[in-house]
Backbone as JSON, one array per atom type, in Angstrom:
{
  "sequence": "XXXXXXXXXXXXXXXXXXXXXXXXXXXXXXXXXXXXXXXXXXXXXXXXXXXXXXXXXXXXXXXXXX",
  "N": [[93.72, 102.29, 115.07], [94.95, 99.99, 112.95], [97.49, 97.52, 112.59], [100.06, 96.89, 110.37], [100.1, 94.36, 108.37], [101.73, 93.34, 106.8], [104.12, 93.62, 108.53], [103.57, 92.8, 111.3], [103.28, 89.85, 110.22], [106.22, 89.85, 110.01], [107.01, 89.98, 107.57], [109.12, 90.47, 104.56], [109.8, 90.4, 101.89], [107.26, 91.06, 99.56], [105.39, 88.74, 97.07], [105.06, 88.52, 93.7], [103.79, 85.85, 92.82], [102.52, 84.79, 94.71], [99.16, 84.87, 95.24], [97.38, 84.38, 96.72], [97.42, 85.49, 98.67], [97.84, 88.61, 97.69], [94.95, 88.85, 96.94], [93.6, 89.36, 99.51], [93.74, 91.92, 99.42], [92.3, 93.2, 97.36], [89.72, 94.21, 95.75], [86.2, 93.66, 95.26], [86.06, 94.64, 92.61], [88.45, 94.16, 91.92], [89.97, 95.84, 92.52], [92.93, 97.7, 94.32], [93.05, 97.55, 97.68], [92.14, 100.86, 99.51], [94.55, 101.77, 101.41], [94.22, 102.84, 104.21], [91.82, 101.08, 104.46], [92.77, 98.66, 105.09], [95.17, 99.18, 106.55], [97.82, 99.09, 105.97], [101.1, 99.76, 105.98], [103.29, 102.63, 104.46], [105.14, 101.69, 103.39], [104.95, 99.07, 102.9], [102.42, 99.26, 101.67], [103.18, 100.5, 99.1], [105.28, 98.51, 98.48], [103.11, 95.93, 97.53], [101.33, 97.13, 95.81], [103.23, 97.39, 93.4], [103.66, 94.35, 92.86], [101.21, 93.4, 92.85], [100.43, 94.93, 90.28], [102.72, 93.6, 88.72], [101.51, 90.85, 89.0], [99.28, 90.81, 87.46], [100.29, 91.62, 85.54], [101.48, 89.49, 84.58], [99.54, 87.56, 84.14], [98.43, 86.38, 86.02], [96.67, 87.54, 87.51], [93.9, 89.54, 87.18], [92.98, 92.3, 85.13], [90.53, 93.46, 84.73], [86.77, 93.11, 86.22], [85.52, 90.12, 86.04]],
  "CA": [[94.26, 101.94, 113.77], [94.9, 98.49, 112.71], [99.06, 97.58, 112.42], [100.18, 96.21, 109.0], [99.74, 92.92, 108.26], [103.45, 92.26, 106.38], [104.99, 94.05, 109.61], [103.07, 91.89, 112.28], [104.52, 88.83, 110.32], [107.39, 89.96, 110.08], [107.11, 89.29, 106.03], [110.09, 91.37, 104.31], [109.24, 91.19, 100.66], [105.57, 90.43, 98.71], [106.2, 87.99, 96.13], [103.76, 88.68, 93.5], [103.41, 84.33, 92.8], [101.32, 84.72, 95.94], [97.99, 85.28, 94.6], [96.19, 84.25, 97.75], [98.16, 86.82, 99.54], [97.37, 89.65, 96.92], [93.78, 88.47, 96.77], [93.48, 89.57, 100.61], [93.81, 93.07, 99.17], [91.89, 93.77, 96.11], [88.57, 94.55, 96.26], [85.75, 92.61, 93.96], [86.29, 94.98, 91.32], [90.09, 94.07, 91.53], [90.84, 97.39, 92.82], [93.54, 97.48, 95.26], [92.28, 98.59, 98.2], [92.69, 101.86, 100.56], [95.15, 101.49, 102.66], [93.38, 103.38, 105.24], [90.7, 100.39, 105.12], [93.59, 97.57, 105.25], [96.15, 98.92, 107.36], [99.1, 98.45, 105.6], [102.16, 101.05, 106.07], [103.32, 102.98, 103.26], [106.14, 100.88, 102.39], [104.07, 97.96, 102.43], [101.63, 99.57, 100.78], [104.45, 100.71, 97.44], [105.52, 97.25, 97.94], [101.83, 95.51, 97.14], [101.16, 97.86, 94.31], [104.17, 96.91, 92.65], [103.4, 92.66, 93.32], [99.92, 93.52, 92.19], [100.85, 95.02, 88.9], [103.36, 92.23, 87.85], [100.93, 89.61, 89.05], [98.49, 91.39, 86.09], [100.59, 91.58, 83.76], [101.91, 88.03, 84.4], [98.27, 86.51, 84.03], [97.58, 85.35, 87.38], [95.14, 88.34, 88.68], [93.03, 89.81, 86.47], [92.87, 93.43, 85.41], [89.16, 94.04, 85.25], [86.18, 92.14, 86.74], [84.98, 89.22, 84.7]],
  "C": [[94.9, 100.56, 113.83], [96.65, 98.54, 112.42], [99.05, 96.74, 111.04], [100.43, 94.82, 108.71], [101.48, 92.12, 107.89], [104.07, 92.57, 107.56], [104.83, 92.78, 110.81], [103.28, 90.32, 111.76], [105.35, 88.89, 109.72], [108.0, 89.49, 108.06], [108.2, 90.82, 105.19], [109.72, 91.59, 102.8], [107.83, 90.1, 100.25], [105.8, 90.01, 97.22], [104.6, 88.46, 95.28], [103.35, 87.13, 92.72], [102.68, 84.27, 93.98], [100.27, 85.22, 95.97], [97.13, 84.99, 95.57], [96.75, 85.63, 99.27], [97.5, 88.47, 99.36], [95.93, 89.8, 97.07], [93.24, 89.46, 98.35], [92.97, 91.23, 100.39], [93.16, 94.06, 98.16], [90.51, 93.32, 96.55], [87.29, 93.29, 95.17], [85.73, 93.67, 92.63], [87.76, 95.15, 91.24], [90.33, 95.25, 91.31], [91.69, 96.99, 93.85], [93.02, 98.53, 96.58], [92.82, 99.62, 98.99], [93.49, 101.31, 101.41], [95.0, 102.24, 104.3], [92.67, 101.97, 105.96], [91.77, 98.94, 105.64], [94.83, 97.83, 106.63], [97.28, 98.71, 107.43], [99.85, 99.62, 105.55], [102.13, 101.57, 104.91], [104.27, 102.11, 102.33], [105.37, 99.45, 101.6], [102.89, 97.64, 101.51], [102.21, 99.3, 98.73], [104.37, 98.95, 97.26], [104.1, 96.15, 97.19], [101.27, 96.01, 95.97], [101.78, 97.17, 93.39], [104.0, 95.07, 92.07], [102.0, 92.66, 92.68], [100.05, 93.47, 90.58], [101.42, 94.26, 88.28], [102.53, 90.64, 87.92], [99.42, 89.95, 87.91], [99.16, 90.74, 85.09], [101.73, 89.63, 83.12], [100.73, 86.85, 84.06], [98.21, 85.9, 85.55], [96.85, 86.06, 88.16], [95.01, 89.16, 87.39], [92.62, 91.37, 86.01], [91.47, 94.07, 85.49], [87.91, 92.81, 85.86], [85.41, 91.44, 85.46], [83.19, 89.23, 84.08]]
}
């Protein structure tokens, strides 16, 4: 199993103005993806959801595919 990516650097919170960050994580139908296939804890997981969703509804990621 793969270790979580915010843990291994040491990254404390996921800003959701970091759209190349987010991007890492969403699939091409701007799904977010399993965290099975990514690797990301659970917290880290919650936290990414959350950063996802406001980076929607802020206009800078996209809620369906274009």
């Amino acid at each position: 199993m793969q270790q979580c990516f915010f843990c291994s650097q040491n990254i404390k919170d996921i800003d959701y103005k970091e759209v190349e960050v987010l991007k890492r994580f969403i699939s091409s139908q701007v799904k977010i993806i399993n965290p099975k296939h990514t690797g990301l804890c659970a917290k880290h997981e919650r936290k990414l959801a959350q950063a996802v969703k406001r980076a929607r509804f802020m206009g800078l990621l996209p809620y369906v595919k274009e």
